[in-house]
MARBA-3410 file (N, C-alpha, C, O; in Angstrom, 1 decimal):
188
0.9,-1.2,0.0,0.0,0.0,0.0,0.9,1.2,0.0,1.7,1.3,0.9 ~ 0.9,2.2,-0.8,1.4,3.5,-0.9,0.6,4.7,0.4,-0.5,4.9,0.7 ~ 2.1,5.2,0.8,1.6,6.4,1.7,0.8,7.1,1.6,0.4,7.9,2.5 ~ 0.4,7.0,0.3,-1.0,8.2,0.4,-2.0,7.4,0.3,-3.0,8.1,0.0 ~ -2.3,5.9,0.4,-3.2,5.2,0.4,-3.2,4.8,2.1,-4.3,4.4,2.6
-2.4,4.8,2.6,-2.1,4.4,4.0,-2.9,6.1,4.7,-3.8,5.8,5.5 ~ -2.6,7.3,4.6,-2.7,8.8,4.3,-4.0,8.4,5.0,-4.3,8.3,6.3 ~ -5.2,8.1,3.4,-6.6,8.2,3.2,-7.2,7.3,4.2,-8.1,7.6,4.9 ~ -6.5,5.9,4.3,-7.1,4.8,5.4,-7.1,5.4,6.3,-8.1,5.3,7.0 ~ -5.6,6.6,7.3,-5.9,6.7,8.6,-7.0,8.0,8.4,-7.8,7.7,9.2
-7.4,9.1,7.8,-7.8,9.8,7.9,-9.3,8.9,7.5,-10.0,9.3,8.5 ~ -10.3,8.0,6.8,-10.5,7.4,6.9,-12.0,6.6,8.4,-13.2,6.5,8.7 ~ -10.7,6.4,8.8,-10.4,5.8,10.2,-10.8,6.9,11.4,-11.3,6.7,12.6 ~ -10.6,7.9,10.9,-10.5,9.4,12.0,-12.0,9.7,11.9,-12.7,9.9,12.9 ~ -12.6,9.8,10.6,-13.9,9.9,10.4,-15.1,9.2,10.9,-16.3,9.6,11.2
-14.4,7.8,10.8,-15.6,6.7,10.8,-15.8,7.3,12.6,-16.9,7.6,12.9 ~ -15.1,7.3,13.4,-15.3,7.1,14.7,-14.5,6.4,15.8,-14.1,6.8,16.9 ~ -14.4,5.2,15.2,-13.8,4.4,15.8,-13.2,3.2,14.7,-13.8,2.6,13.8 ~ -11.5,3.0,15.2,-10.9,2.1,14.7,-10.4,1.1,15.3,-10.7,1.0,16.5 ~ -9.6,0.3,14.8,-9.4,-0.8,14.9,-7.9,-0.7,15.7,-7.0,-0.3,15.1
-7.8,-1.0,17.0,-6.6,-0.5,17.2,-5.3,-2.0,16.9,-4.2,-1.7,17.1 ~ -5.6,-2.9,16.6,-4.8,-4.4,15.4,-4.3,-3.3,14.5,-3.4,-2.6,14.7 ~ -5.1,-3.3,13.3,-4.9,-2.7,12.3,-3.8,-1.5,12.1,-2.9,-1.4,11.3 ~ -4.4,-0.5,13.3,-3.7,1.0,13.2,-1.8,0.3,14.3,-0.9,1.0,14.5 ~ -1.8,-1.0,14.7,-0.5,-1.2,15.1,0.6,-1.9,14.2,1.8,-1.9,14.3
-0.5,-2.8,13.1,0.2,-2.6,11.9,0.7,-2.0,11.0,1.8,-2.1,10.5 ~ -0.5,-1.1,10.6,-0.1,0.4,10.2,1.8,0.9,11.0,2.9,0.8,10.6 ~ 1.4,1.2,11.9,3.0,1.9,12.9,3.8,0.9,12.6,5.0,1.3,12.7 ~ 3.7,-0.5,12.3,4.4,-1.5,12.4,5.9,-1.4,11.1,7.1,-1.5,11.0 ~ 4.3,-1.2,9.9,5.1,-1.4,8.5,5.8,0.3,8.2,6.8,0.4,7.4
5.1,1.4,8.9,5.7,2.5,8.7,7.1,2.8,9.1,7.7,2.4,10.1 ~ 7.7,3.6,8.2,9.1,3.9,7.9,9.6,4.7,9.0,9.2,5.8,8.9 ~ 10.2,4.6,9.8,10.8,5.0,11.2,11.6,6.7,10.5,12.1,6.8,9.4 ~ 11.6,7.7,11.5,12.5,8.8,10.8,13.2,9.4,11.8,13.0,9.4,13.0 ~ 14.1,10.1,11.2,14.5,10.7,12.9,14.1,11.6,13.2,13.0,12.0,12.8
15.1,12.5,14.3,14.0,13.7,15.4,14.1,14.8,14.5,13.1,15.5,14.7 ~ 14.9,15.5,13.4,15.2,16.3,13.1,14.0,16.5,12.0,13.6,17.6,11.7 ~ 13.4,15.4,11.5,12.2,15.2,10.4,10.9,15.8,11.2,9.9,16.0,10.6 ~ 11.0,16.0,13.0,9.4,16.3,13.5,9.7,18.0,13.9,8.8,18.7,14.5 ~ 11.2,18.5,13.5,11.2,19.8,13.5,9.9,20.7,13.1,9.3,20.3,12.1
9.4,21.7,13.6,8.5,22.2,13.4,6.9,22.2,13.9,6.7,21.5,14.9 ~ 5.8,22.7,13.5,4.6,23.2,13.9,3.5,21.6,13.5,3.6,21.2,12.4 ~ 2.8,21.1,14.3,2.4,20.0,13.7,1.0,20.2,14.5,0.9,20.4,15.7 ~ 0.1,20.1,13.7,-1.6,19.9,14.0,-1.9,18.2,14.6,-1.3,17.3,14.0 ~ -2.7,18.0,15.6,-3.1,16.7,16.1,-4.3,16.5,16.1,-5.1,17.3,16.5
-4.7,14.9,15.6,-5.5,14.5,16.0,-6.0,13.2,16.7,-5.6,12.3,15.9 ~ -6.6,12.5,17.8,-6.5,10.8,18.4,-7.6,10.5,16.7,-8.1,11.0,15.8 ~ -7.2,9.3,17.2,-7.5,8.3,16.9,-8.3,7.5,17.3,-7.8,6.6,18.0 ~ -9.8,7.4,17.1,-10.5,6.6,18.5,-10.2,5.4,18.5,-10.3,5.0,17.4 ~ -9.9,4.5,19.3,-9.7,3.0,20.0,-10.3,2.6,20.7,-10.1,1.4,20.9
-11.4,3.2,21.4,-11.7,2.5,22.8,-10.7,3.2,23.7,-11.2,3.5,24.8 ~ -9.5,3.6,23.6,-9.0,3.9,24.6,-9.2,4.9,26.1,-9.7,6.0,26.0 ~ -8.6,4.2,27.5,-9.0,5.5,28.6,-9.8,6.7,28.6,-10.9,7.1,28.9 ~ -8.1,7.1,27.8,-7.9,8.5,27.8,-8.8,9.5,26.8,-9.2,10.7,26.9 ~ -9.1,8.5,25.7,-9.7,9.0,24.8,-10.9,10.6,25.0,-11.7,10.6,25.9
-10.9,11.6,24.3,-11.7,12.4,24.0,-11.1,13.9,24.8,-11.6,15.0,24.7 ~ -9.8,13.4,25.5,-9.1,14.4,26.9,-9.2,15.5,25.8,-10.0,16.4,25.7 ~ -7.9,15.0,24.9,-7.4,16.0,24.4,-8.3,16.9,23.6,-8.0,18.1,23.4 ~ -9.3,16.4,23.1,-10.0,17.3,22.6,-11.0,17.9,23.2,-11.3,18.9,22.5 ~ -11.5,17.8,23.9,-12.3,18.7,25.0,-11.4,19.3,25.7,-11.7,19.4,26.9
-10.0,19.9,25.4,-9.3,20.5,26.0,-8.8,21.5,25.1,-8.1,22.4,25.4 ~ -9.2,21.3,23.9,-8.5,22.4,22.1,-7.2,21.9,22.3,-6.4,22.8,22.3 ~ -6.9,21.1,22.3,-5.3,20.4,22.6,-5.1,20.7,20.7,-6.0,20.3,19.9 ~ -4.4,21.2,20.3,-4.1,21.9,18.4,-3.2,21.2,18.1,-3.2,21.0,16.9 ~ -1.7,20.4,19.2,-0.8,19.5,18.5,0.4,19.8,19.0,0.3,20.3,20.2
1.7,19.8,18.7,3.0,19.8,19.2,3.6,20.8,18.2,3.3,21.2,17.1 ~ 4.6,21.1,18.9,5.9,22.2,18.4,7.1,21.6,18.8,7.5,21.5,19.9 ~ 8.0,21.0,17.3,9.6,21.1,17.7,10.3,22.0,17.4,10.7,22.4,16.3 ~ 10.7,22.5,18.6,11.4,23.4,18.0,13.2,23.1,17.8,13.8,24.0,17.2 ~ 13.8,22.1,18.3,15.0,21.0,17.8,14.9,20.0,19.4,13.9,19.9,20.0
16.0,19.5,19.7,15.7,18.2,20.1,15.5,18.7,21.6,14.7,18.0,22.3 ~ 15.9,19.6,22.0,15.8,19.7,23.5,14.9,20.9,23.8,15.2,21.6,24.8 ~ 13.8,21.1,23.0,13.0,22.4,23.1,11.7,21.8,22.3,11.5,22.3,21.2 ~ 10.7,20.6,22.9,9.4,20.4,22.5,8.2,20.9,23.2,8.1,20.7,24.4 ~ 7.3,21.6,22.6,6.2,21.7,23.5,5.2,20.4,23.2,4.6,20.4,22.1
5.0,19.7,23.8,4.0,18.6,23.6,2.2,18.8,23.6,1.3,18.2,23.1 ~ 2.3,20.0,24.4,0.6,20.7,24.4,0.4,21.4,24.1,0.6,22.4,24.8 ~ -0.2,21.7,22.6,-0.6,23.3,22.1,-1.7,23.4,22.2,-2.3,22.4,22.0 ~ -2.2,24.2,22.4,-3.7,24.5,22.3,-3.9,25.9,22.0,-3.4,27.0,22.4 ~ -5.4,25.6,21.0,-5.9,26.7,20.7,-6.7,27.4,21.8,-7.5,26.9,22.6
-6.2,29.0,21.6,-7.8,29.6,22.1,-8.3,30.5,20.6,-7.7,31.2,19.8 ~ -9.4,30.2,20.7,-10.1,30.4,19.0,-10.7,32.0,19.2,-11.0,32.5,18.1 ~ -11.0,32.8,20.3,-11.3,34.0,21.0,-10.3,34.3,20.6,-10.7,34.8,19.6 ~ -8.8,34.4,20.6,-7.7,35.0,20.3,-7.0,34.8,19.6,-5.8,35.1,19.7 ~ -7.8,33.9,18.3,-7.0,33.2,17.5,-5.1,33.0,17.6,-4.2,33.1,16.7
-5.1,32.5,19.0,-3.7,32.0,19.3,-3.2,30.8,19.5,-4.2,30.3,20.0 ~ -2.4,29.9,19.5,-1.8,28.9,19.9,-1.1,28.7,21.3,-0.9,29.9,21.7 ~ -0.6,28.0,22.4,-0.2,28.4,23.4,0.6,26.9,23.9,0.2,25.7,23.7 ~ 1.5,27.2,24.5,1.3,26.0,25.2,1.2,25.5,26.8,1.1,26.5,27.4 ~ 1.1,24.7,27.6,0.5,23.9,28.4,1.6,23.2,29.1,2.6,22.8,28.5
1.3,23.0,30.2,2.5,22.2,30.9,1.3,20.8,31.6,0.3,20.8,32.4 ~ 2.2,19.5,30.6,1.7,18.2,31.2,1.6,18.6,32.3,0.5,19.2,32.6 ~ 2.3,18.3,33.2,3.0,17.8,34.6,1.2,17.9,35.6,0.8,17.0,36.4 ~ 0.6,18.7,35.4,-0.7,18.6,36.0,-2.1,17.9,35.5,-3.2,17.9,36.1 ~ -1.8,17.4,34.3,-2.4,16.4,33.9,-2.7,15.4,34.5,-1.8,15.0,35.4
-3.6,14.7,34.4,-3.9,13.1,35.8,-3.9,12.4,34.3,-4.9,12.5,33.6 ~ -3.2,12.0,34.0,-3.5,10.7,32.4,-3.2,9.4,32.5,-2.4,8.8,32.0 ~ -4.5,8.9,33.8,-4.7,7.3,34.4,-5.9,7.6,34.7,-6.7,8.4,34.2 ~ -5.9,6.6,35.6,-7.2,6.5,36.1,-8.3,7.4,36.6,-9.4,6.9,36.9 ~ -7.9,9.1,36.8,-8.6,10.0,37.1,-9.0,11.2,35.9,-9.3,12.4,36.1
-8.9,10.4,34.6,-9.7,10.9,33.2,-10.2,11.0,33.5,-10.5,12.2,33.8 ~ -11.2,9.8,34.0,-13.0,10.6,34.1,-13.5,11.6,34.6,-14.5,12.2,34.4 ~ -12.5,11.8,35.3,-12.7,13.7,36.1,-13.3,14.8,35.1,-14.3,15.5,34.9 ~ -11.9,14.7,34.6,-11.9,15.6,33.6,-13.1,15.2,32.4,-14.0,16.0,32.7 ~ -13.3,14.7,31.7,-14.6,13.9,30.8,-15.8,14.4,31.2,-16.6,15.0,30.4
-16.0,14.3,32.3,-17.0,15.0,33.2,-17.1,16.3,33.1,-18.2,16.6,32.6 ~ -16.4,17.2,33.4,-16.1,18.4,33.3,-16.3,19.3,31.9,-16.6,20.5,31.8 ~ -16.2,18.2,30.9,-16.3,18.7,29.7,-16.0,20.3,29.4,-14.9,20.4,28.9 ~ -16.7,21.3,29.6,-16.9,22.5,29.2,-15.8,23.2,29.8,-15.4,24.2,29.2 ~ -15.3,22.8,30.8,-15.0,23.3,31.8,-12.8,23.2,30.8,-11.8,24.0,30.5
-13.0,22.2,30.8,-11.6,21.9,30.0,-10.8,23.0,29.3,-9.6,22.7,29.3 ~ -11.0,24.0,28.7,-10.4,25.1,28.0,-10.3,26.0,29.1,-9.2,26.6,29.0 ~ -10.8,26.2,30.0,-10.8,26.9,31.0,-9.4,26.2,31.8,-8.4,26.9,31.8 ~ -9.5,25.5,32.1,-8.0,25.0,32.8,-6.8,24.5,32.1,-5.7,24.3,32.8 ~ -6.9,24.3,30.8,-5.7,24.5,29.8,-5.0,25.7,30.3,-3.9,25.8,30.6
-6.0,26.8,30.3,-5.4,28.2,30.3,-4.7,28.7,32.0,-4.5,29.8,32.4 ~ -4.6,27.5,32.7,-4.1,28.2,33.8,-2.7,27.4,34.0,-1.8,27.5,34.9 ~ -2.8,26.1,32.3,-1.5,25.3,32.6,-0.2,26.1,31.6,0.8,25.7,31.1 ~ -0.8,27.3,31.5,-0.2,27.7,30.1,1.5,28.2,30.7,1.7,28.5,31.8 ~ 2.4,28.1,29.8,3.6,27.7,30.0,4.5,28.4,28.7,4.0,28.5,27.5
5.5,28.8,29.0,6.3,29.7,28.0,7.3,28.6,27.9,7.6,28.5,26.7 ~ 8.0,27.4,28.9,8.8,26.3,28.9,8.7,25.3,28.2,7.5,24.9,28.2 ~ 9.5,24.7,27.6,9.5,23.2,26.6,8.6,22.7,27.8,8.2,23.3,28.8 ~ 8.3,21.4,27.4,8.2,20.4,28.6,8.3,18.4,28.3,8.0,17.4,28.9 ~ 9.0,18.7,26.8,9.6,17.6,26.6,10.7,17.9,25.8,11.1,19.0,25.7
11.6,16.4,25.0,12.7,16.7,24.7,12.7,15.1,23.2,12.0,14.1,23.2 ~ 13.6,15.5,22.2,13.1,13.9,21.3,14.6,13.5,21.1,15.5,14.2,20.8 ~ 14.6,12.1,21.3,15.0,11.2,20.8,15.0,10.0,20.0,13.9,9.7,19.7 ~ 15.9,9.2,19.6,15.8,8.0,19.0,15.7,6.7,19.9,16.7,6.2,20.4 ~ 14.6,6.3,20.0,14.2,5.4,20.5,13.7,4.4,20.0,13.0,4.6,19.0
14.0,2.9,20.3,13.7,1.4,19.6,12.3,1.1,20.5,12.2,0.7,21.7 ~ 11.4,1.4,19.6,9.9,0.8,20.4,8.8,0.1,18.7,8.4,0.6,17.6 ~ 8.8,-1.2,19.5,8.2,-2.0,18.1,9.5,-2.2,17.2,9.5,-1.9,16.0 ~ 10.6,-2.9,17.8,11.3,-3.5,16.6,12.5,-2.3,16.2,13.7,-2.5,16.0 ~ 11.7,-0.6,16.1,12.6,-0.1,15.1,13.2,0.7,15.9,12.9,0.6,17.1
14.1,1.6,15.6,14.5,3.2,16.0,14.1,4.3,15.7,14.6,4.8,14.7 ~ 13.2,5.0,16.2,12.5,6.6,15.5,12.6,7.6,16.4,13.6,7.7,17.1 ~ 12.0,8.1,16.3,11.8,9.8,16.8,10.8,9.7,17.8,9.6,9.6,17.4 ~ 11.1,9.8,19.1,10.2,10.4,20.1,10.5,11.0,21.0,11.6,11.3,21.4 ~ 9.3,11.5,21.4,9.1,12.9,22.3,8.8,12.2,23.5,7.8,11.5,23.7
10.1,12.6,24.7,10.0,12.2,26.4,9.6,13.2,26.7,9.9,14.4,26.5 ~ 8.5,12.8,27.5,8.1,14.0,28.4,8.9,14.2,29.8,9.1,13.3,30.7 ~ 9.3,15.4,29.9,10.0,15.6,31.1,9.6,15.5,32.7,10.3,15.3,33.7 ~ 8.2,15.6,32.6,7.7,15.2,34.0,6.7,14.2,34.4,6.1,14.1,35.5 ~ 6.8,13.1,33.0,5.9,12.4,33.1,6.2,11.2,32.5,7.0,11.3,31.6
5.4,9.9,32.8,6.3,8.8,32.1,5.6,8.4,31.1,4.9,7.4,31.0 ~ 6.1,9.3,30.1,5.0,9.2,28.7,6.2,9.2,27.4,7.2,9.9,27.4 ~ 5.9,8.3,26.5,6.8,8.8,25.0,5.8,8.7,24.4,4.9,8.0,24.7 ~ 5.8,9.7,23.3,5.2,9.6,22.1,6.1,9.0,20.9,7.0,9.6,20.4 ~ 5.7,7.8,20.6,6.7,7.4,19.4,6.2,7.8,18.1,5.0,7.9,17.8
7.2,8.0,17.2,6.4,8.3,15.6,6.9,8.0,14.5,8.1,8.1,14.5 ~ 6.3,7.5,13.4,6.2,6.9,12.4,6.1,7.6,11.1,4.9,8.1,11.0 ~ 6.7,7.8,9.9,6.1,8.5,8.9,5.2,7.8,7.8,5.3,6.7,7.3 ~ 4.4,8.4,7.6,3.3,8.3,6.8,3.3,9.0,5.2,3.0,8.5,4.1 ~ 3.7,9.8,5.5,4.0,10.8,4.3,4.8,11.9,4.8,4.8,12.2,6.0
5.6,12.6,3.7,6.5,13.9,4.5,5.5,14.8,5.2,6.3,15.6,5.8 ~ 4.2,15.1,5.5,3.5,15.7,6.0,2.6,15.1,7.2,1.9,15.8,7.9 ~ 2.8,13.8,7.2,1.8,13.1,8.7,2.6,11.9,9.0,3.3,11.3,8.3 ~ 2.4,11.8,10.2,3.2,10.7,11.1,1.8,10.3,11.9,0.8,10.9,12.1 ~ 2.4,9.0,12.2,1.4,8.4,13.1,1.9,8.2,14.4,3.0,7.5,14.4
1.5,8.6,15.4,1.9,8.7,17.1,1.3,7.3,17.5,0.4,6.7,16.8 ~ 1.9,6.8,18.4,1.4,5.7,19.9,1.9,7.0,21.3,2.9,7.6,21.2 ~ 1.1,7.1,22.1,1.7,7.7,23.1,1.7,6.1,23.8,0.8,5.2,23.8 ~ 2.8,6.2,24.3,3.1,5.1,25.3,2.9,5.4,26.7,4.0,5.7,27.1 ~ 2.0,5.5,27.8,2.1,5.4,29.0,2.3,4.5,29.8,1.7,3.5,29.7
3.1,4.8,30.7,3.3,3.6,32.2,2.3,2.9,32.4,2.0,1.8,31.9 ~ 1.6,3.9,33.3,0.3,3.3,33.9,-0.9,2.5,32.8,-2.1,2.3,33.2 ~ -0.7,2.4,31.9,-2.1,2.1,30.6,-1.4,1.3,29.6,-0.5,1.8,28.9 ~ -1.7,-0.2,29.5,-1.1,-0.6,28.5,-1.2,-0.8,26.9,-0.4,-1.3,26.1 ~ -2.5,-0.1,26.8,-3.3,-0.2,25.4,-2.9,0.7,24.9,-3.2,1.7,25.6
-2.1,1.0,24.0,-1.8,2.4,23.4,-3.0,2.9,22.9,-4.1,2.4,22.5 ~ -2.3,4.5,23.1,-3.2,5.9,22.8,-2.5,5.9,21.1,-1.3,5.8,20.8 ~ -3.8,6.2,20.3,-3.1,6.6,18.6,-3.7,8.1,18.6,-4.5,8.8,19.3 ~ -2.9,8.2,17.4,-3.0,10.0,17.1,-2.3,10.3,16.1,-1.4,9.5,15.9 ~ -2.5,11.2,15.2,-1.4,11.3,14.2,-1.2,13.1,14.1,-2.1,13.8,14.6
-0.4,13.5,13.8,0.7,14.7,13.4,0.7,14.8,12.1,1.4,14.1,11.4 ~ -0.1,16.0,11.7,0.2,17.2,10.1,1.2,17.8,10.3,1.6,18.0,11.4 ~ 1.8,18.3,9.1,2.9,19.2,9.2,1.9,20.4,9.3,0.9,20.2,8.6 ~ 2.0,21.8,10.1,1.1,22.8,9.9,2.0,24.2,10.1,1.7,25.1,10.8 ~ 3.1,24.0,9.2,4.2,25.4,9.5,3.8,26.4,9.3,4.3,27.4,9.7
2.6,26.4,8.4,1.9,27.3,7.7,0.7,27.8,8.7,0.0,28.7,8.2 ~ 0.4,27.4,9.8,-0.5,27.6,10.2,-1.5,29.4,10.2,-1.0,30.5,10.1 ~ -3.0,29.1,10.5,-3.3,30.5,10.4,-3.6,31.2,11.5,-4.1,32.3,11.6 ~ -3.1,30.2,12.5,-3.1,30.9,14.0,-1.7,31.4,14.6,-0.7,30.6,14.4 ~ -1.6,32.5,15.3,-0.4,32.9,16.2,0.5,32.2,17.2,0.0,32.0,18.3
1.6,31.8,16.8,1.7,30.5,17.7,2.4,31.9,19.0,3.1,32.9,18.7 ~ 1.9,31.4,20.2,2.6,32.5,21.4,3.2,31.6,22.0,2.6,30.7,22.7 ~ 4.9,31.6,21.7,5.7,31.0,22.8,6.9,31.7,23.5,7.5,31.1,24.4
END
């Protein structure tokens, strides 16, 4: 299957609602490993539904996606505020991402509201090359938390994420646009 056929299935996939999370570990499986220097820059996100946890956090929070800015300077939480058409970022470290999601889920409405009190001018991760699934690629450690995001290329413009957490063994999916272009203000 060609990357832009692989492209259409995950986006596809993002539509229908819910996927197959077999399938989408094949998918990461057969995808071409890249290094950290390839996730340089501005990248839009979206999960992936699975069944998983965590699922729906990030987006009832305007979670917009990640910024590299090179290997020791990641922001992992961007988010929009659409009132100020700005970008911002967010410091994990006050995140509960186990067993006390449903808090937040609950909260719903309330979620953009407390993004904005995690907001942060500081990286709060860092990427390396890391062997997860067989290969060596590019991921993003979070500095205060025991999370990687590993990634996968799809096309020079989308990668496919696993966030790996400690506490949760089912991987979290998600995937990364390139969005350098973006039409929002990134404030960092």
């Amino acid at each position: 299957m060609s990357n832009n056929e692989v492209e259409i299935q995950i986006k596809h996939m993002i539509q229908q609602g819910l996927a197959d999370g077999d399938k989408l570990l094949a998918i990461f499986d057969q995808a071409e490993p890249i290094p950290c220097e390839f996730m340089f820059g501005q990248w839009r996100g979206a999960e992936i539904k699975t069944g998983h946890p965590i699922e729906g956090l990030l987006e009832l929070s305007k979670w917009y996606g990640k910024v590299f800015k090179d290997k020791e300077h990641v922001y992992p939480l961007i988010f929009l505020d659409e009132r100020k058409g700005i970008l911002f970022a967010g410091d994990p470290k006050y995140l509960l991402l186990n067993e006390h999601v449903g808090v937040f889920q609950k909260v719903g409405k309330l979620m953009p509201l407390a993004t904005k009190v995690l907001k942060t001018y500081e990286s709060k991760a860092r990427a390396r090359m890391i062997e997860f699934r067989g290969k060596s690629s590019a991921t993003m450690i979070y500095d205060e938390k025991p999370i990687n995001d590993h990634f996968r290329k799809i096309s020079e413009n989308m990668v496919l994420g696993i966030m790996d957490l400690k506490s949760i063994v089912q991987p979290y999916f998600f995937i990364l646009e390139r969005d350098d272009q973006s039409i929002y203000t990134l404030d960092l």
